[in-house]
C-alpha positions as a LaTeX table, in Angstrom:
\begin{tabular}{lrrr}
\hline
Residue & $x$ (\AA) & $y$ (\AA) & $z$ (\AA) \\
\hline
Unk1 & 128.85 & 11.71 & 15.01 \\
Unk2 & 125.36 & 11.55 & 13.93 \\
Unk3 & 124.06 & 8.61 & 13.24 \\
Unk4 & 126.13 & 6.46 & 15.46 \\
Unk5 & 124.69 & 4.08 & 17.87 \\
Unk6 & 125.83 & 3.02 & 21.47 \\
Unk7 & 124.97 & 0.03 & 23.76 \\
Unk8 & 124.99 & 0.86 & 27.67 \\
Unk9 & 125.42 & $-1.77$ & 30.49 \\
Unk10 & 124.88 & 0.04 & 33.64 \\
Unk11 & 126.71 & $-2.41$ & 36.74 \\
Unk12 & 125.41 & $-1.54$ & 40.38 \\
Unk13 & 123.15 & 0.69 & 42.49 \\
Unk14 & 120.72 & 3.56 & 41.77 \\
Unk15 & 122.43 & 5.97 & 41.67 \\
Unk16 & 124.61 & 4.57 & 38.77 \\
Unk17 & 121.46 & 3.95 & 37.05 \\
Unk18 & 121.04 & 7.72 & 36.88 \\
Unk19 & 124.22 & 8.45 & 35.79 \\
Unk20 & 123.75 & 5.74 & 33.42 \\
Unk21 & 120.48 & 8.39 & 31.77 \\
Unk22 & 122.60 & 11.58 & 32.22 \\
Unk23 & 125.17 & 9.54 & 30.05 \\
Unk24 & 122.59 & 8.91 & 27.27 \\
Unk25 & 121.17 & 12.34 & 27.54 \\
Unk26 & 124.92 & 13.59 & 26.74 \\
Unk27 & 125.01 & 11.14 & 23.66 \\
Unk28 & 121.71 & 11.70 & 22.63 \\
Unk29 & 122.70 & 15.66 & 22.43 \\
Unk30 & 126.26 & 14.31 & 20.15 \\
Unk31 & 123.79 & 12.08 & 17.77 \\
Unk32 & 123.75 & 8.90 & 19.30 \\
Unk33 & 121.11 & 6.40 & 19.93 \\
Unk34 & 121.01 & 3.38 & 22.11 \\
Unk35 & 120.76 & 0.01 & 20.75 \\
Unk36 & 120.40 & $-3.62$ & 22.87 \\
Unk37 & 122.71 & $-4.79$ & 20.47 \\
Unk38 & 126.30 & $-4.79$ & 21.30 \\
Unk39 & 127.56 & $-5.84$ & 17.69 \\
Unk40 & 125.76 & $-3.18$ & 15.81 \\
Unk41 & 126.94 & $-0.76$ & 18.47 \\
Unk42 & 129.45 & 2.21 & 17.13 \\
Unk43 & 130.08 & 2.79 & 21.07 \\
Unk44 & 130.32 & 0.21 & 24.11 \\
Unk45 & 130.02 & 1.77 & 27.42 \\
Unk46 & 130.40 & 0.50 & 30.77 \\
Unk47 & 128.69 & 2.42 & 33.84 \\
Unk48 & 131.10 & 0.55 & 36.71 \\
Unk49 & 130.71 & 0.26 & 40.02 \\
Unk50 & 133.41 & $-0.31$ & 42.63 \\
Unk51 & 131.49 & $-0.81$ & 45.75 \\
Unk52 & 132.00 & $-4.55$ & 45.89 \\
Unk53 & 135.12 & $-7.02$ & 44.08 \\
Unk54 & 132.19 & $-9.02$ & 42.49 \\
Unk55 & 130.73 & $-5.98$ & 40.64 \\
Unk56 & 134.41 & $-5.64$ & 39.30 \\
Unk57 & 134.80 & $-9.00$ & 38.35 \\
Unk58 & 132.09 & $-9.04$ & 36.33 \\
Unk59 & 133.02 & $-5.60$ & 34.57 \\
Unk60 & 136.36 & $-7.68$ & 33.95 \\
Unk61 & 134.52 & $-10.92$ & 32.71 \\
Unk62 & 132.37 & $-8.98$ & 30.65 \\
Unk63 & 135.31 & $-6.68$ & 28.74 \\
Unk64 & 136.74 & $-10.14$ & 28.03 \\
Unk65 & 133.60 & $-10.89$ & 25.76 \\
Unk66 & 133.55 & $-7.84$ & 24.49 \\
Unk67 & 136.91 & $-8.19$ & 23.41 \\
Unk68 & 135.87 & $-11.18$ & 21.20 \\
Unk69 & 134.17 & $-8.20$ & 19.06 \\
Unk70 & 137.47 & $-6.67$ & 18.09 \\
Unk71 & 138.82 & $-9.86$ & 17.51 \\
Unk72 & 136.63 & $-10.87$ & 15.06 \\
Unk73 & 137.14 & $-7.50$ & 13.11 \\
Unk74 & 134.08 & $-5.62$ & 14.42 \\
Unk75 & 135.48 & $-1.94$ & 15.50 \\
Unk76 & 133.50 & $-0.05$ & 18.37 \\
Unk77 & 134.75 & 2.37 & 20.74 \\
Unk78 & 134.54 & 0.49 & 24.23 \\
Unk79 & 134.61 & 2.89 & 27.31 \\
Unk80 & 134.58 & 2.36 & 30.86 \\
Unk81 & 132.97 & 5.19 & 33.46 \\
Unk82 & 131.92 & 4.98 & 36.76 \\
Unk83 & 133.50 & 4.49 & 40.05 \\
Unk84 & 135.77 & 1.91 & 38.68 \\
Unk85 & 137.01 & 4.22 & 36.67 \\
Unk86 & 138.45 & 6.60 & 39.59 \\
Unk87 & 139.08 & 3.64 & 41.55 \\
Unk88 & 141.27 & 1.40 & 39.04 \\
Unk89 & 142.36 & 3.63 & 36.11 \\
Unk90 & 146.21 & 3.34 & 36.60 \\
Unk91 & 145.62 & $-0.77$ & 35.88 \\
Unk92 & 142.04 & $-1.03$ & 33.37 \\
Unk93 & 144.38 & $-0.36$ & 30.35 \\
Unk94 & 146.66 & $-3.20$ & 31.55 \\
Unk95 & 144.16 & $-5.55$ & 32.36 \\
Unk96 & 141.84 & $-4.40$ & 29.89 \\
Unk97 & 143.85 & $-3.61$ & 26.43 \\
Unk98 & 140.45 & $-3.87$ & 24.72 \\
Unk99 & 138.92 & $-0.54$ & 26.62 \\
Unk100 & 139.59 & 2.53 & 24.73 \\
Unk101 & 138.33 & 5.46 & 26.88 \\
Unk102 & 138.29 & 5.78 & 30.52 \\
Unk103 & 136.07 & 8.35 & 32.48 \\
Unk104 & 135.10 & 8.76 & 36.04 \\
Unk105 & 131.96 & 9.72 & 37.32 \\
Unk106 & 132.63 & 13.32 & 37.56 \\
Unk107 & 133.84 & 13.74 & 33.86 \\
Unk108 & 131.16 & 12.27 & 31.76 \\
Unk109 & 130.46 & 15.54 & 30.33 \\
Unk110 & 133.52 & 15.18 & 28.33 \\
Unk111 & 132.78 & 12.04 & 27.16 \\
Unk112 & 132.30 & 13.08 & 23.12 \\
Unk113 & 135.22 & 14.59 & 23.54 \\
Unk114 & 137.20 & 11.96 & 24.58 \\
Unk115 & 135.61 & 9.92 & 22.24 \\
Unk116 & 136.39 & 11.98 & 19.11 \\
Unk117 & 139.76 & 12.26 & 19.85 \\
Unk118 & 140.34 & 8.60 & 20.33 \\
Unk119 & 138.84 & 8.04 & 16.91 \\
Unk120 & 140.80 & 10.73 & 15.87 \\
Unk121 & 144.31 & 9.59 & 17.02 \\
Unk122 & 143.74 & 6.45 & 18.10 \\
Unk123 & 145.38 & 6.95 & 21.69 \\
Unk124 & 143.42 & 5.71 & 24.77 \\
Unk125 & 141.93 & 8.49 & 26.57 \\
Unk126 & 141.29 & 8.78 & 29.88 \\
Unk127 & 139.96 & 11.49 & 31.97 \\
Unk128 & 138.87 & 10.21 & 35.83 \\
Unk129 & 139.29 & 13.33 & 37.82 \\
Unk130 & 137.30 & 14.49 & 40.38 \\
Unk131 & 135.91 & 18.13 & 40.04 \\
Unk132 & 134.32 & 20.51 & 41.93 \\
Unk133 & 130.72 & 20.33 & 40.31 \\
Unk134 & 128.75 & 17.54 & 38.72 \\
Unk135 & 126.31 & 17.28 & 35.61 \\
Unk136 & 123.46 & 17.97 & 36.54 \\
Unk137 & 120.94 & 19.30 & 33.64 \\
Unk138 & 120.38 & 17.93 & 30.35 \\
Unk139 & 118.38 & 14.79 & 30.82 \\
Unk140 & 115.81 & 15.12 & 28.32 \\
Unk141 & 117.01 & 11.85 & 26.53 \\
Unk142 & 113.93 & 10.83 & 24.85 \\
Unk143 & 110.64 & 9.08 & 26.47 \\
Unk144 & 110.46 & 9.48 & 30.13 \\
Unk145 & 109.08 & 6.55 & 32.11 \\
Unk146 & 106.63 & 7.05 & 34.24 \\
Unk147 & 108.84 & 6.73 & 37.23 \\
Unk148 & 112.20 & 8.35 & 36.75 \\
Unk149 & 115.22 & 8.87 & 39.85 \\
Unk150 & 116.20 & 12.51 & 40.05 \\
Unk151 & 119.90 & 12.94 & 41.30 \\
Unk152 & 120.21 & 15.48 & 44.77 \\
Unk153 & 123.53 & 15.49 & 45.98 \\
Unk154 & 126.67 & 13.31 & 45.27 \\
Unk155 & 129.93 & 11.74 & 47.25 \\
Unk156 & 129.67 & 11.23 & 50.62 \\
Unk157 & 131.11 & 12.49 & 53.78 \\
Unk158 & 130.44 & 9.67 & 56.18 \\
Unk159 & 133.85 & 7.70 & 55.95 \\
Unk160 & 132.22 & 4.08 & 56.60 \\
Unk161 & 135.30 & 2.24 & 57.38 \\
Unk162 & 134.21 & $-0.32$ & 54.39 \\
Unk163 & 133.11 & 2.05 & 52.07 \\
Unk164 & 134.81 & 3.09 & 48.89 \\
Unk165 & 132.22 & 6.09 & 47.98 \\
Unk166 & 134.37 & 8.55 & 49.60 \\
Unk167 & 137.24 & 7.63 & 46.80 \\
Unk168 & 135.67 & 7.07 & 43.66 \\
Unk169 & 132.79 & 9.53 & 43.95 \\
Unk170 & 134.37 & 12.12 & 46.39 \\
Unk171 & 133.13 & 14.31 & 49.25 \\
Unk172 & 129.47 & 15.60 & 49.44 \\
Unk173 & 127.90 & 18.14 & 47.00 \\
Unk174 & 123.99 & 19.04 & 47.28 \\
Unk175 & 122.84 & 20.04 & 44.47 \\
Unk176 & 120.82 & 23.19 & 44.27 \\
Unk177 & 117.00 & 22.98 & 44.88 \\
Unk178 & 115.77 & 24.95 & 41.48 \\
Unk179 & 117.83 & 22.88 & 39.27 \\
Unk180 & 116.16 & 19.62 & 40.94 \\
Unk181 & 112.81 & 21.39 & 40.87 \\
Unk182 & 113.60 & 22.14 & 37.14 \\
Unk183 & 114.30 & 18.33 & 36.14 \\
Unk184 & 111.18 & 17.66 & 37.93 \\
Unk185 & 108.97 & 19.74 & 36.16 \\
Unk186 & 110.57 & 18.59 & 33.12 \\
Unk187 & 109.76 & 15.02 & 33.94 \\
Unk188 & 106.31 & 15.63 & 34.93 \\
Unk189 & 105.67 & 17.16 & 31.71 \\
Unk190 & 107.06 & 14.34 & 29.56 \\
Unk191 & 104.32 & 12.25 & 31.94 \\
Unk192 & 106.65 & 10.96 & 34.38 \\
Unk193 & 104.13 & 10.57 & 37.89 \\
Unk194 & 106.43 & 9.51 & 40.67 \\
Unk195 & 109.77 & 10.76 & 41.25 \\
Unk196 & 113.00 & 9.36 & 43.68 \\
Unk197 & 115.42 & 11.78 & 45.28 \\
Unk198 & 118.24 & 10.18 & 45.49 \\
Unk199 & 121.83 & 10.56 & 46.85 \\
Unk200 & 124.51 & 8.68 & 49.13 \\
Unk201 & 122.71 & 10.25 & 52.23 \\
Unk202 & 119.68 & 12.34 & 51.06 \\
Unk203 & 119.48 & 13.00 & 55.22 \\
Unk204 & 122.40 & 15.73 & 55.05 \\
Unk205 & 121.69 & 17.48 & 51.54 \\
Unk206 & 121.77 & 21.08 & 52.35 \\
Unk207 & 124.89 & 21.08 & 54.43 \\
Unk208 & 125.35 & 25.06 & 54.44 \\
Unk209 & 122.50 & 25.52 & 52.03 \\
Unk210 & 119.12 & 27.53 & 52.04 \\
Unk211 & 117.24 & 24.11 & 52.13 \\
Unk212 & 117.22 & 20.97 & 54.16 \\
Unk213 & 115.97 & 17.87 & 52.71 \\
Unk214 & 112.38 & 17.82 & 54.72 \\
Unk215 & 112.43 & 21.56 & 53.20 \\
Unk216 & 113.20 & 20.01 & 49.58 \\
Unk217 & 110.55 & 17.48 & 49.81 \\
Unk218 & 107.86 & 19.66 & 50.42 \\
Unk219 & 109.18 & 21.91 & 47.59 \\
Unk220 & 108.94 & 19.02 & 45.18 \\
Unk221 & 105.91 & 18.03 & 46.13 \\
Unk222 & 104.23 & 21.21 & 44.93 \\
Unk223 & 105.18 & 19.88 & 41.11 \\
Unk224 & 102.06 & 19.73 & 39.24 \\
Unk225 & 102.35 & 16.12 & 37.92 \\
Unk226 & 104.11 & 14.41 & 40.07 \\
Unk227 & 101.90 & 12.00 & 42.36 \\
Unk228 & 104.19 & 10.09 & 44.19 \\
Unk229 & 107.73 & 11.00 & 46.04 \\
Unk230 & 110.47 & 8.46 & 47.14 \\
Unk231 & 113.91 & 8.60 & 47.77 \\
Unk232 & 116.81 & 7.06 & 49.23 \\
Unk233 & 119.26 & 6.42 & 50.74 \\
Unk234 & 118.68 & 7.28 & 54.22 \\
Unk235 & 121.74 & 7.15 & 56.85 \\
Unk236 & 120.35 & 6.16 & 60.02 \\
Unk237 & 122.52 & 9.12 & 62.26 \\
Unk238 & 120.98 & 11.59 & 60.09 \\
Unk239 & 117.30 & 10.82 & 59.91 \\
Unk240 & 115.38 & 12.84 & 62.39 \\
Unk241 & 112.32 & 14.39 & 63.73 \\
Unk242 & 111.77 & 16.83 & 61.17 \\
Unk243 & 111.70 & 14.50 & 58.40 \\
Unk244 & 109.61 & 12.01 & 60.29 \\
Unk245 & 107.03 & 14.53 & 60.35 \\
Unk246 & 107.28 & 15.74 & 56.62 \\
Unk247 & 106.20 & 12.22 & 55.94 \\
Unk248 & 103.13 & 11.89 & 58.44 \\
Unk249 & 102.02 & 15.02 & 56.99 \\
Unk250 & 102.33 & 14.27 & 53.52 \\
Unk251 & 100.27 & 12.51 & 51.08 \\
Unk252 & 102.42 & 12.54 & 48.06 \\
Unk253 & 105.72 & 11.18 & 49.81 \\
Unk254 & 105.51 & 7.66 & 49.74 \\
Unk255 & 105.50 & 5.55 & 53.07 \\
Unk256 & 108.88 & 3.59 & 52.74 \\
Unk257 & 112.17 & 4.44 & 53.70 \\
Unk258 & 115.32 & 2.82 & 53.18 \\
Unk259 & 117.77 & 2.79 & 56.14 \\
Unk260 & 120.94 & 0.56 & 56.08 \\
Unk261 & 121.65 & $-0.47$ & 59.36 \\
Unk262 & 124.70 & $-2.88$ & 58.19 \\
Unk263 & 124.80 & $-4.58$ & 61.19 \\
Unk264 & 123.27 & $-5.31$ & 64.85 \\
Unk265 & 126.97 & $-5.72$ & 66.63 \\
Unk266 & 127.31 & $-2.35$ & 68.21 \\
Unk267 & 131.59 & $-3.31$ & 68.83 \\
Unk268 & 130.46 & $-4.19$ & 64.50 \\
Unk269 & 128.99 & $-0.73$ & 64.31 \\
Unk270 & 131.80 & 1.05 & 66.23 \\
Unk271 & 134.52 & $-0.28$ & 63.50 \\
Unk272 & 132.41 & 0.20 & 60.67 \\
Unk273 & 132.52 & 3.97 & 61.70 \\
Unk274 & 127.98 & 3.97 & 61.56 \\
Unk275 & 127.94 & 6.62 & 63.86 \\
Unk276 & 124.72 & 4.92 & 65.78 \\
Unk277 & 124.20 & 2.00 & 67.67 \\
Unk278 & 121.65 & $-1.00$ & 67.22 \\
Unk279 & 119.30 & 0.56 & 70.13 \\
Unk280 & 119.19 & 3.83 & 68.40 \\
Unk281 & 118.36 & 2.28 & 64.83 \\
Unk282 & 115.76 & 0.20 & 66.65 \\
Unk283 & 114.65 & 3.89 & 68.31 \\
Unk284 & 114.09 & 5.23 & 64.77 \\
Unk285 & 112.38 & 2.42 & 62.96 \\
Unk286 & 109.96 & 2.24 & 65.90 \\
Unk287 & 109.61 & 6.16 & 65.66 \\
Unk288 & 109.19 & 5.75 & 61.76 \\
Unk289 & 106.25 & 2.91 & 61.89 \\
Unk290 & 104.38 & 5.21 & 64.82 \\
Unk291 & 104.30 & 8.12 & 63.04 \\
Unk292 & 103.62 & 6.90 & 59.39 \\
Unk293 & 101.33 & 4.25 & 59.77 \\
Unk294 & 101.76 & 1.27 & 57.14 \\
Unk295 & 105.21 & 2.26 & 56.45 \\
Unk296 & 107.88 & $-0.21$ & 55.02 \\
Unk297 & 111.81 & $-0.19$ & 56.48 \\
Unk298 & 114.40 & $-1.73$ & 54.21 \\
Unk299 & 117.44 & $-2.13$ & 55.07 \\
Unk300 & 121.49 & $-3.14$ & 53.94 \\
Unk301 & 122.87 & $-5.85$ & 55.99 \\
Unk302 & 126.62 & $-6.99$ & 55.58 \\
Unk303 & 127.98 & $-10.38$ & 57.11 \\
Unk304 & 131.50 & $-10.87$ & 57.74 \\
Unk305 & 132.86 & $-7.67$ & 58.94 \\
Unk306 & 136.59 & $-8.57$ & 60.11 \\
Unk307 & 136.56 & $-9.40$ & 63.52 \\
Unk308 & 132.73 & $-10.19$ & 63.46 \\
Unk309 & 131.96 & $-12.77$ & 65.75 \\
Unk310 & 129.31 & $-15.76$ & 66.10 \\
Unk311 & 127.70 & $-13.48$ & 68.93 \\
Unk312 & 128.02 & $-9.92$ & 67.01 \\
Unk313 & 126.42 & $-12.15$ & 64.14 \\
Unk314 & 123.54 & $-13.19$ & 66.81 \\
Unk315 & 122.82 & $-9.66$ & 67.38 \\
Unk316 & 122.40 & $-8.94$ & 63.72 \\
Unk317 & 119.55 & $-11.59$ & 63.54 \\
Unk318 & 118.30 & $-9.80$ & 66.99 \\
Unk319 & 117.72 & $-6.60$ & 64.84 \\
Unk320 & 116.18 & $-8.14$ & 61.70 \\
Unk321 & 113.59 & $-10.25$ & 64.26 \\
Unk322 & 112.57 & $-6.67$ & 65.60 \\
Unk323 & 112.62 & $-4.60$ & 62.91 \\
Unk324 & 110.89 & $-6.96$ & 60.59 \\
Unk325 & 112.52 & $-5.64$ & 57.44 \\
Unk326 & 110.32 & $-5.23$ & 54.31 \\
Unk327 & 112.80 & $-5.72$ & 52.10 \\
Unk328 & 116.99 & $-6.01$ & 52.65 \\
Unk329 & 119.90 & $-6.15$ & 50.27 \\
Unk330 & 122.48 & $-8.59$ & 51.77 \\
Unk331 & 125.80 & $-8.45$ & 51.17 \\
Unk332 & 129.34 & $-10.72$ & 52.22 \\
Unk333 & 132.02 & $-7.65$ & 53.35 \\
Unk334 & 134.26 & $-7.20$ & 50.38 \\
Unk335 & 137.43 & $-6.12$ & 51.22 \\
Unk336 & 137.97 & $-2.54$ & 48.79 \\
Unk337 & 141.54 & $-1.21$ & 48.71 \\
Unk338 & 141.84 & 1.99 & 50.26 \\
Unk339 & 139.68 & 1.61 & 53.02 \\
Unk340 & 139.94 & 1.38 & 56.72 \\
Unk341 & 138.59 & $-2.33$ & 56.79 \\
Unk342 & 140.39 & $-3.72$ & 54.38 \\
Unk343 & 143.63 & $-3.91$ & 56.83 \\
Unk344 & 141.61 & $-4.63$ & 60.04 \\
Unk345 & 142.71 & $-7.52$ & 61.88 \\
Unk346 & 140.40 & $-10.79$ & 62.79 \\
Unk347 & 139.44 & $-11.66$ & 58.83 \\
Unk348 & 136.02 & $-13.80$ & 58.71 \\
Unk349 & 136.80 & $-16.72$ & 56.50 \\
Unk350 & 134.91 & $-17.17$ & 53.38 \\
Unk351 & 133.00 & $-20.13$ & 54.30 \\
Unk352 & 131.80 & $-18.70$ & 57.61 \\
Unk353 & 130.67 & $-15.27$ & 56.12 \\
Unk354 & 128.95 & $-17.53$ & 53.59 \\
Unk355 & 127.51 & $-19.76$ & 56.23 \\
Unk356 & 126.06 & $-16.22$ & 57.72 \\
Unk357 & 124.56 & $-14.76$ & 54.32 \\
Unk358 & 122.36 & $-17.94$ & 53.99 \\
Unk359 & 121.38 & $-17.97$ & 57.39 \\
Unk360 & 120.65 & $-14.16$ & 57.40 \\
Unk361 & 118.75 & $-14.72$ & 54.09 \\
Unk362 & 116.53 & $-17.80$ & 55.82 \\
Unk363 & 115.37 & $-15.27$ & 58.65 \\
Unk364 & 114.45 & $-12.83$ & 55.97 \\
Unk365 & 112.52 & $-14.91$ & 53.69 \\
Unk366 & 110.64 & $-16.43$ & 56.55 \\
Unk367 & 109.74 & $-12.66$ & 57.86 \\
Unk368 & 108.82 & $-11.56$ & 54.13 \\
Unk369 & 106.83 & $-14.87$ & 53.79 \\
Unk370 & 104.65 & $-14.27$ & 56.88 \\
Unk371 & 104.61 & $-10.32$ & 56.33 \\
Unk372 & 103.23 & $-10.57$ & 52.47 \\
Unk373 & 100.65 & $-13.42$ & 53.50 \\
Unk374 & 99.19 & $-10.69$ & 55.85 \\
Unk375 & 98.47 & $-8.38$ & 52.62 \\
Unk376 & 96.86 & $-11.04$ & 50.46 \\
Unk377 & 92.92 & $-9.66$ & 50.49 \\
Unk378 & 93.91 & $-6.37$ & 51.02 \\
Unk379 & 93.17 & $-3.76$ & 48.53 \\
Unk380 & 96.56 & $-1.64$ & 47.34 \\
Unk381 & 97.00 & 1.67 & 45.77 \\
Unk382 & 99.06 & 0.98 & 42.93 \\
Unk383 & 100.88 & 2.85 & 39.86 \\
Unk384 & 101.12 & 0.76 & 36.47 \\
Unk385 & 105.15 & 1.29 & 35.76 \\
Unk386 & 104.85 & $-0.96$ & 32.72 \\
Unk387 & 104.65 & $-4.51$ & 31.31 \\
Unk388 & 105.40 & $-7.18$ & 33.31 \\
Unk389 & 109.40 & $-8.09$ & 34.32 \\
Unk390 & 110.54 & $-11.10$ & 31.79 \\
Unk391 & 107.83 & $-10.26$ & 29.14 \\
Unk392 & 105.09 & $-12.13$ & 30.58 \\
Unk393 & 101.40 & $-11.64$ & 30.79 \\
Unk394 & 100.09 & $-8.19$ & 32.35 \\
Unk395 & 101.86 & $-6.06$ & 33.90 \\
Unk396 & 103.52 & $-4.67$ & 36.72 \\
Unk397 & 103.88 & $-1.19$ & 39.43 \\
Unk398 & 104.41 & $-0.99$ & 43.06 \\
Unk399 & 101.95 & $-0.38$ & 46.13 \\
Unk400 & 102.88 & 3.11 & 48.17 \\
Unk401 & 104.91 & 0.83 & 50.72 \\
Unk402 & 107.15 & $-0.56$ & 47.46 \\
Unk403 & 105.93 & $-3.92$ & 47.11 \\
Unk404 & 105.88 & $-4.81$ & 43.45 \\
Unk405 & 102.70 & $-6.44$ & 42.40 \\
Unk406 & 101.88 & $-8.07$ & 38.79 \\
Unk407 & 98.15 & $-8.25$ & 37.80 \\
Unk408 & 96.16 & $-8.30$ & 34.56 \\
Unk409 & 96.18 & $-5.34$ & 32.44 \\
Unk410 & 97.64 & $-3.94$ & 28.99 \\
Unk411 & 99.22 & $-1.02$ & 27.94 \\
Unk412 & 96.42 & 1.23 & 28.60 \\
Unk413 & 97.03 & 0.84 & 32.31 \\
Unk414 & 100.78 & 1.96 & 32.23 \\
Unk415 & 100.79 & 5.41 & 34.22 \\
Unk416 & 97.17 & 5.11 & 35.93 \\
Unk417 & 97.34 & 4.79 & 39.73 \\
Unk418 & 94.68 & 1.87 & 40.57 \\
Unk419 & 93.06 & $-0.42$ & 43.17 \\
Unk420 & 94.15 & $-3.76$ & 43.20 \\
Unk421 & 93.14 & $-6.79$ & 45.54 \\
Unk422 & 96.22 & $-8.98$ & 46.54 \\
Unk423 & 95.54 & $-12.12$ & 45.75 \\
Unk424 & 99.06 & $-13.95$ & 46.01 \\
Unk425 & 102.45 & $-14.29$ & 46.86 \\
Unk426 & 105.01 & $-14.61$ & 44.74 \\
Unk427 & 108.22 & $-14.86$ & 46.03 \\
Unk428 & 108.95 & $-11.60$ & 47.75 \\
Unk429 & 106.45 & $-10.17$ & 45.63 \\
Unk430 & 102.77 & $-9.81$ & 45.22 \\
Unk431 & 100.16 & $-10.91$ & 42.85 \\
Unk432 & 96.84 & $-8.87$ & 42.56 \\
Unk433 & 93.20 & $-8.08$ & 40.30 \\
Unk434 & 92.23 & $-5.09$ & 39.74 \\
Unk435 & 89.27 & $-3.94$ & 42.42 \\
Unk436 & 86.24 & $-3.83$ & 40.61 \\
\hline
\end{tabular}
């Protein structure tokens, strides 16, 4: 296969962005290299996500383009991985008669495979299992950015009544701490300087295991290299004391965590199977901001649950006027076959779940408005990830808290950790000069 190029569209959240570089690693290895241009591409591939119908819709809307290729006599191999994958592969052939392979999350090692023999028989292939291990090595694809996500555990044992994790990416697996110590080396010598853990709940890696995830983070931070630590996601039931402290102590883990609370209804929180309630979330952000001074709290929030009320949805602005988010990704609930909430009685109409996302999304932007305004003249510690989002002037990195900031600079910056004076707001991010 050497020779051969492939265009990748990854659909979702980080951690499909991750798989998204283990898949290009495993190309890379068969002779493949990436191209941004679908219609010189030997090989389409999809990295889905299942989490929410509109990231399936538009995995739908955009095979229907692709199929236009085909059409119009161009002949690439389109597959479909991810979580939509698991999820939907007894009906993506059906709907889908352009999509030739079919692979789930677990089974992207065998995706040359799969691929030869499709080009070798021309039957579809599909192979969306789950196993008992995941890929986990291989990732030297090429450049590595100076900030790069390093993959600690996958699946989930939490059960949210709304979520489809559970299904598509199957129950929790931590991944052993030298083989994440290895990748981070790895990065760090390819010039990589801050690294994110990530997994569905980086709170419970270890389950069983030598190390805990406090344990892991100070292992990683001994990484010669590596300046900066994040990670996420952080289940609220799981984040403790011990953790908490890591952080105060620390000077490489970076002072933000992200914490879903989903909602400030604890009769929401009960059927969404949280495992908390809206006092004890309150409890730990307040524990979080005493202990690590300066540090930011994002959050998930989702509107609509079934049975949600105008009063439950009162109590979920409550929360977000005293926790004072630094960032939140909103969401409407989307029903996802297979799970609990999907059949629960008391379904929030469209229009008043919509009504709720844009008055959610007010309170927000007025608490990010008056929150950012506070940093303008205030100098930031900040690493230079690269040019500037949209190809504009300067460039672009993010303070210790996360708050991206675009100031002056050229290439020569990208990878240096600097000083920069906040001088603006823009939008719900921040514009800066470099301290002189």
């Amino acid at each position: 296969m050497s020779g051969l190029k492939f265009h990748l569209v990854p659909f979702g959240c980080q951690m499909n962005i991750y798989d998204s570089q283990k898949m290009e690693a495993i190309l890379a290895k068969s002779g493949y290299r990436r191209t941004g241009c679908p219609e010189e591409a030997d090989l389409i591939l999809l990295n889905t996500c299942s989490i929410r119908e509109k990231a399936e819709n538009k995995v739908f809307s955009m095979l229907g383009r692709l199929g236009e290729l085909k059409k119009n006599g161009a002949e690439p191999v389109i597959a479909l991985g991810g979580c939509m994958a698991t999820l939907r592969k007894d009906e993506i052939f059906r709907r889908a008669p352009m999509v030739d392979v079919v692979f789930g999350p677990d089974n992207m090692e065998n995706l040359p495979r799969l691929i030869e023999e499709f080009t070798a028989t021309g039957a579809r292939r599909i192979d969306a299992e789950f196993a008992d291990h995941t890929v986990w090595d291989g990732m030297d694809a090429g450049q590595t950015a100076v900030c790069a996500h390093v993959g600690i555990a996958k699946g989930c044992d939490n059960h949210c009544s709304y979520c489809i994790v559970p299904r598509t990416r199957g129950p929790e697996i931590s991944r052993p701490p030298e083989s994440i110590l290895a990748e981070a080396r790895l990065l760090a010598e390819k010039g990589c300087a801050e690294v994110t853990l990530i997994g569905q709940n980086v709170n419970s890696y270890g389950k069983g295991g030598s190390a805990d995830f406090p344990a892991l983070l100070k292992m990683v931070e001994k990484v010669p290299g590596i300046r900066r630590i994040r990670f996420m996601t952080s289940h609220p039931k799981d984040l403790g004391e011990p953790l908490v402290q890591t952080m105060a102590d620390s000077k490489k883990i970076c002072p933000a965590v992200h914490m879903p609370v989903q909602a400030g209804s604890n009769r929401v929180l009960s059927a969404m199977n949280r495992g908390y309630t809206a006092e004890e979330y309150l409890e730990k952000v307040a524990r979080l901001r005493k202990a690590v001074p300066g540090v930011s709290v994002s959050s998930d929030l989702m509107v609509g649950f079934p049975g949600e009320t105008e009063e439950d949805f009162q109590e979920t602005l409550n929360v977000m006027k005293t926790a004072l988010f630094d960032g939140i990704f909103l969401f409407n609930h989307s029903p996802r076959p297979g799970t609990k909430s999907a059949d629960l009685p008391g379904l929030v109409t469209r229009e008043v779940s919509q009504s709720r996302f844009y008055r959610a999304n007010a309170l927000h932007k007025a608490i990010m408005a008056e929150k950012l305004s506070s940093m303008v003249g205030t100098e930031q510690e900040v690493l230079c990830e690269g040019p500037a989002v949209g190809g504009g002037d300067g460039v672009q990195g993010r303070t210790r808290g996360n708050h991206l900031v675009f100031f002056d600079g050229g290439p020569e910056l990208v990878g240096q950790t600097l000083k920069i004076t906040i001088t603006r707001v823009l939008g719900y991010n921040l514009g800066g000069k470099t301290t002189v």
